[in-house]
C-alpha positions, 0 to 999 in steps of 0.5 A, spaced: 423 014 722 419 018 715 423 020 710 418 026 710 425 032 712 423 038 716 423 043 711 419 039 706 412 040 711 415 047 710 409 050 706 412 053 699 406 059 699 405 061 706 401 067 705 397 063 700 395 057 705 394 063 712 400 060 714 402 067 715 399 074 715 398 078 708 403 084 710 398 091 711 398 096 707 403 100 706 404 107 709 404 113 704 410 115 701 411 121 703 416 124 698 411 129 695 410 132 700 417 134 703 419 136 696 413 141 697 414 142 703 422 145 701 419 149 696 414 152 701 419 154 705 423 157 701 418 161 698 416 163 706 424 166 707 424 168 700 418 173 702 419 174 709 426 176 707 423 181 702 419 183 708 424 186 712 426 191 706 418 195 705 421 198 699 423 192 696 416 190 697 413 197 694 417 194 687 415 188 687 408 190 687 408 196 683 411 191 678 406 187 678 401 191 678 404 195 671 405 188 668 397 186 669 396 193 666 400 191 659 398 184 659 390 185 661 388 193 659 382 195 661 376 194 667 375 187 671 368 185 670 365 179 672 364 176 664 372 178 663 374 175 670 370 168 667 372 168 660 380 169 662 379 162 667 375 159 661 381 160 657 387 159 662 384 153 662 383 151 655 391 153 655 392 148 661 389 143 657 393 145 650 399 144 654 397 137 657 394 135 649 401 138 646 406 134 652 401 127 650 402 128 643 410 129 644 410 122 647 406 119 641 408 121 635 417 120 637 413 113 641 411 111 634 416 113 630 421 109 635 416 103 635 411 103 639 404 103 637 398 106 641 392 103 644 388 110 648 390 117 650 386 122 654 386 129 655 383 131 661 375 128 661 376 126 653 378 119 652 380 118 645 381 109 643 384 106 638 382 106 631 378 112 632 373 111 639 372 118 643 369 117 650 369 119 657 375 118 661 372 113 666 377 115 672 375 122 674 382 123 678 385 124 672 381 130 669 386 134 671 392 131 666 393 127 660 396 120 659 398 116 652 397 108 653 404 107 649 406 099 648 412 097 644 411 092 638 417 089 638 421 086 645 429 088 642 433 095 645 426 097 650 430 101 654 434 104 648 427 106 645 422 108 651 428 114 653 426 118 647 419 116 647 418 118 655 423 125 654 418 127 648 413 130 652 416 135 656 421 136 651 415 138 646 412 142 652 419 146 653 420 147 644 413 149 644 414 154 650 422 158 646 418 158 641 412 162 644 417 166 647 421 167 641 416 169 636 410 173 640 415 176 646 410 182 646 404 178 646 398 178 650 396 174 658 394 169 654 400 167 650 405 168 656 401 163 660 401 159 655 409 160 655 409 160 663 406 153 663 409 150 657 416 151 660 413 149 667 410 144 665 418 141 661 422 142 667 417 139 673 416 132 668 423 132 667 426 135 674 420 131 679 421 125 679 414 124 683 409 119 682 401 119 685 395 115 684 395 116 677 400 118 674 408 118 675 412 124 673 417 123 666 423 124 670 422 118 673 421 114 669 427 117 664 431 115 671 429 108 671 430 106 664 437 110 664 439 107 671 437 100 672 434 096 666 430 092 670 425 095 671 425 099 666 423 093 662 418 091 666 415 097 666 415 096 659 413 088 658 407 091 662 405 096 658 406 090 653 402 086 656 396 090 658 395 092 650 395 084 648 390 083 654 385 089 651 386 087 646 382 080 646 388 075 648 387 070 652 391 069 659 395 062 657 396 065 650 400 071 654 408 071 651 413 067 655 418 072 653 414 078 656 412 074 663 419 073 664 421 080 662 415 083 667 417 078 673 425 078 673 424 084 678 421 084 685 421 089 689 417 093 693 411 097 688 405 096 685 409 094 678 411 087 682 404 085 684 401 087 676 406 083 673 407 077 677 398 077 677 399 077 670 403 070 670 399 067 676 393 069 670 397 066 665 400 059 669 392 059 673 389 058 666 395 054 663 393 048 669 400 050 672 398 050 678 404 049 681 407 056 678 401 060 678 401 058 686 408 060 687 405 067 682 400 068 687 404 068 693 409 073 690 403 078 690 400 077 697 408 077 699 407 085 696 401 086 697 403 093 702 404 096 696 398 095 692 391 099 692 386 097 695 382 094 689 388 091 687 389 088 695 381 086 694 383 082 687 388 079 690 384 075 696 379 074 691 384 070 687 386 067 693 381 065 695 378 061 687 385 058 687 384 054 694 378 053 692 379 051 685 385 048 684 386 045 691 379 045 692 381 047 699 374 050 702 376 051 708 382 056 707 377 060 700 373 061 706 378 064 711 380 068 705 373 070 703 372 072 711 378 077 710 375 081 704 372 087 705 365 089 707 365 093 701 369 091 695 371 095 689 367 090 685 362 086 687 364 081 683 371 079 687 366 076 693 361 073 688 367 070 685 370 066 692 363 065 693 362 060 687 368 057 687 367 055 694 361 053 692 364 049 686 368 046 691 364 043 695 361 039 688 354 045 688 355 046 681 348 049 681 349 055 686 356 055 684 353 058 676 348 062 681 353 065 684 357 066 677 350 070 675 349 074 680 357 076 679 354 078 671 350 083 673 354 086 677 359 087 672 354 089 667 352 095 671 360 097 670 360 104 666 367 102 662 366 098 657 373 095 656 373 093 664 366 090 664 369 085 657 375 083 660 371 081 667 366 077 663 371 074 658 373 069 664 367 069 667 363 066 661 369 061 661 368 059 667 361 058 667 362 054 661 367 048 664 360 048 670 355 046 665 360 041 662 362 045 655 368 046 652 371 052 654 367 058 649 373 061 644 377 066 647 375 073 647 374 078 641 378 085 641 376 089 645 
């Protein structure tokens, strides 16, 4: 009888070896959208209960009415018209760079350290680097790459950095209320949006595509540390990457704080890739397995592009650590006509090649992907690509790996 039990020919990374189905997508949360669907009902009772009472509604818009006289006197012409919506959103965008500014200067002073931040399309890079936001989803609001420098009290730290911002906006807006009570229509916009702008960060706790409200994630660090510390391990580990440092020179410390919690969201997948990274360049091929298949197990909540990586990833670590062709193909088959980045099926495709001893097509393979990078219009992504990249080609040709990337 073979000593070989029932369970060990039982596969350890099933998804990673199409034993089993990489989970589908999943469907979009609809949280969003039953908070505003409430709100939009309540705001349809609320005026059809006005309705029932026609003097209530004359009131109503004779109060409007003298109040857009007090605060915008004089005659609506097309140049007035075009100059108050060049300056409301002038002042939406103030309010936005006061929120940012909140965060960064009580982060700081609470030891964090920061890497970028932008306001709308201007992106603002540490030391001093100014460029366009490279993400136009993102113009209409602002963001702070914050990353603790020291691991001790994370969550104790990043309440009060996540609560300065709205905080600023609500001190802003009192203040404004305050001292110019008898102001123009700009300056009670500014107060509207201001005083707005605290209480929905602080009383949504909403996240979108790119972005997650501050009452959310104040929720998360007061009541499950976890994850709050994953979150903030990430943030950590994104700056050390920006910054130039190698995947297997990645923290231990802050791998393992990243990876303690897995649950259904984008954050499991980032933090556990970045282990897979760490152990794949290490040759700890049998951790940076398990990592990857951790991914693919929550690959439902992944974005598209994330979900495209991950079977590129899958496919170069059958193909160059088990030199398993057979399986990188099936997971090249899966990737999408039409990826995110061409380089994630130039990739599988070398290392397949690789794998079947074609160094020469394989380093072809390697160049197409180059140029594809180069044509990227961020600059910090096209050098995190082409950092392993050129490592990669360089263990082709027979060297000794190239030294690790410079700071970015």
């Amino acid at each position: 009888m073979s000593s070989v039990t029932a369970e060990a020919l039982v596969s350890l990374t099933p998804i990673l070896d199409r034993e089993a189905p990489l989970p589908q997508p999943a469907a979009p949360r609809s949280g969003a959208r039953v908070i505003a669907g409430i709100c939009a009902a309540l705001s349809i009772a609320i005026l059809a209960s006005s309705l029932r009472h026609q003097p209530s509604v004359e009131t109503i818009r004779q109060w409007i009415l003298m109040q857009s006289e007090r605060l915008l006197p004089g005659p609506w012409d097309l140049g007035r018209i075009v100059l108050v919506g060049l300056t409301s959103i002038l002042i939406g965008y103030s309010v936005t760079a006061i929120h940012e500014l909140g965060h960064l200067i009580v982060g700081i002073g609470v030891g964090f350290r920061c890497s970028s931040m932008f306001v709308g399309p201007i992106q603002m890079s540490a030391p001093f680097r100014i460029s366009l936001n490279p993400d136009p989803r993102s113009w209409w609001h602002g963001g702070v790459s914050l990353y603790p420098g020291k691991l001790d009290r994370l969550c104790t730290r990043g309440v009060p950095m996540v609560l300065a911002g709205p905080g600023a906006n609500l001190l802003t807006g009192c203040a404004a209320l305050l001292f110019s009570a008898s102001g123009g229509f700009l300056v009670w916009l500014f107060i509207v949006a201001s005083i707005g702008a605290g209480v929905v960060e602080l009383l949504l706790p909403l996240r979108g595509p790119t972005f997650v409200f501050d009452g959310r994630r104040i929720w998360m660090l007061l009541r499950d540390r976890g994850r709050g510390e994953r979150w903030l391990a990430l943030m950590r580990l994104i700056a050390d990457t920006r910054a130039g440092v190698p995947p297997e020179s990645l923290s231990a410390d802050l791998l393992a704080r990243a990876t303690a919690v897995s649950d259904g969201s984008a954050d499991t997948v980032i933090a556990h890739a970045f282990a897979y990274s760490s152990a794949f360049h290490r040759h700890e091929d049998g951790d940076a397995g398990q990592m990857l298949e951790t991914c693919l197990r929550y690959a439902s909540d992944a974005t598209p592009a994330m979900r495209a990586g991950l079977m590129s990833d899958a496919a170069v670590f059958q193909a160059r650590r088990r030199k398993r062709a057979d399986l990188a193909e099936q997971w090249l088959a899966d990737l999408p006509a039409a990826t995110p980045l061409p380089w994630f099926r130039s990739r599988a495709e070398a290392a397949i090649l690789e794998a079947r001893d074609d160094l020469e097509g394989a380093s072809r393979k390697l160049d197409e992907g180059e140029r594809s990078i180069l044509l990227l219009p961020d600059r910090t992504q096209r050098e995190l690509l082409l950092c392993p990249l050129r490592r990669w080609r360089s263990e082709l040709e027979g060297r000794s790996p190239v030294r690790p990337c410079d700071a970015l």
